[in-house]
C-alpha positions, 0 to 999 in steps of 0.5 A: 860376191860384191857383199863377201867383199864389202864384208871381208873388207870391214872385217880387215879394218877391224882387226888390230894393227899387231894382227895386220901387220904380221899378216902383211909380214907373212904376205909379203914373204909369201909373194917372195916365195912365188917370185923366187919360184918364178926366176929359178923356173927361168933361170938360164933359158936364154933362147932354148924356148920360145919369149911367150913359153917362158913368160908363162911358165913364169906366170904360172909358178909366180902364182903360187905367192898368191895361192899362198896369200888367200888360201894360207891367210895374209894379208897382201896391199894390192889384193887389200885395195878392194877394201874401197867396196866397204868404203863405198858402202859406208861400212868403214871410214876412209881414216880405217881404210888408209890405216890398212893399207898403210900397216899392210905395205909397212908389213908387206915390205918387212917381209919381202926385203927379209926373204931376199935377204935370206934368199941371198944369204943361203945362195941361192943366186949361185944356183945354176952356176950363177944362172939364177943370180943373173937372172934376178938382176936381169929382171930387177935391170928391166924394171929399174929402166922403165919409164914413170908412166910405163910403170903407172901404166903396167901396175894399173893392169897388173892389179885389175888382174890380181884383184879380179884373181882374188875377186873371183875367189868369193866365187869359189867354196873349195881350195881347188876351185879358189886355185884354179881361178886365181892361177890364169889371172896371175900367169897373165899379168907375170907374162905380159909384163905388168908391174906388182909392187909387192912383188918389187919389194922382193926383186929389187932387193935381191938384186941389190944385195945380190950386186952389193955381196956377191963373191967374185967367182959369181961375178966371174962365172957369169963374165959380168961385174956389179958395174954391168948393173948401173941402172940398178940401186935403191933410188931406181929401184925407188923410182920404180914402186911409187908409179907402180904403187900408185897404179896398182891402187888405182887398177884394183881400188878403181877399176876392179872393187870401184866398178863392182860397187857401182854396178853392184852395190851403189843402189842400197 
């Protein structure tokens, strides 16, 4: 598994910049898909379930943004973190390395905010007689109010997961066996709460768009105006994904890919 991902690794940084950044596009749109998936399956539940019913069937339906990206081909920057192995191992420059990931959050975050857009444009935030609207900015509010080490923090343990979701893929040979164990990994960190930049590249946009070009009836549907959502604007959402960036880096280039090489591959 730890030299099928120092190789994947070195294969990425091959590749030239048009090709990776399309990737990342498609990444970024495929991670919105899982994430809208997820906030319809919620939408408008309220208390009719149990908090922990309803966090996992977010996780569960959220997973298929990831299922998508590594089965369908993509390429998304938090799973691209585990690149650090071939840097570790000398197979790629830390020059190489920073290129990647610097095309990949570039395409990752082309994708996404153009899926939110689209997402709002079609009116999907009117489903449910506003309910799924409500909740989009209801989840995008929570994590606009998070404090900067809260942030750091859940985006350290949101990407251990993500990358050990797309680690134990190297162990898998067949599309079912790769679902199956990217699946649990993910549920776990959409449920618990932790923080996936990508993922935020989606939901605070279609929030914000949401607040800034809903039509009044949505507003009234729901007895809330735009102002109900004060904490929500570009520059929390902003606030947001540099700590959760930073910790998603250090959760899955550290913590998942640093502590593999080093058990695994430090010795050749």
């Amino acid at each position: 598994m730890a030299l099928k991902c120092e190789a994947a690794g070195a294969d990425k940084a091959a590749r030239d910049a048009l090709s990776l950044f399309t990737l990342a596009i498609l990444a970024g749109a495929f991670i919105a898909f899982g994430a809208l998936f997820s906030t319809v399956a919620v939408a408008g539940f309220g208390n009719d379930l149990p908090f922990g019913v309803v966090r996992l069937l977010a996780g569960v339906t959220f997973s298929l943004g990831l299922i998508l990206v590594v089965i369908g081909g993509a390429e998304l920057f938090t799973g691209d973190n585990l690149m650090v192995m071939a840097w570790a191992g000398r197979r790629i420059g830390l020059g190489a390395l920073l290129r990647v990931w610097a095309i990949v959050y570039a395409g990752n975050l082309v994708g996404s905010v153009a899926t939110a857009a689209l997402v709002v444009g079609s009116g999907q935030h009117e489903l449910g007689g506003g309910a799924v609207g409500l909740a989009a900015l209801s989840i995008a509010q929570a994590k606009a109010e998070l404090g900067w080490v809260e942030a750091l923090l859940r985006g350290v343990l949101c990407n251990v997961l993500v990358c050990l979701a797309v680690w134990l893929t190297f162990s898998a040979r067949t599309v079912t066996g790769k679902v199956m164990v990217i699946v649990p990994p993910v549920a776990a960190f959409v449920a618990a709460g932790f923080e996936h930049s990508v993922a935020n590249l989606y939901f605070f946009p279609t929030a914000l768009f949401v607040k800034a070009f809903a039509a009044e009836g949505f507003w009234m549907a729901l007895a809330r105006t735009p102002d109900t959502y004060g904490a929500l604007t570009w520059g929390t959402a902003l606030g947001n994904l540099l700590p959760v960036t930073i910790g998603n880096v250090i959760g899955g280039a550290v913590l998942v890919a640093g502590v593999y090489w080093f058990v695994y591959l430090r010795r050749r």
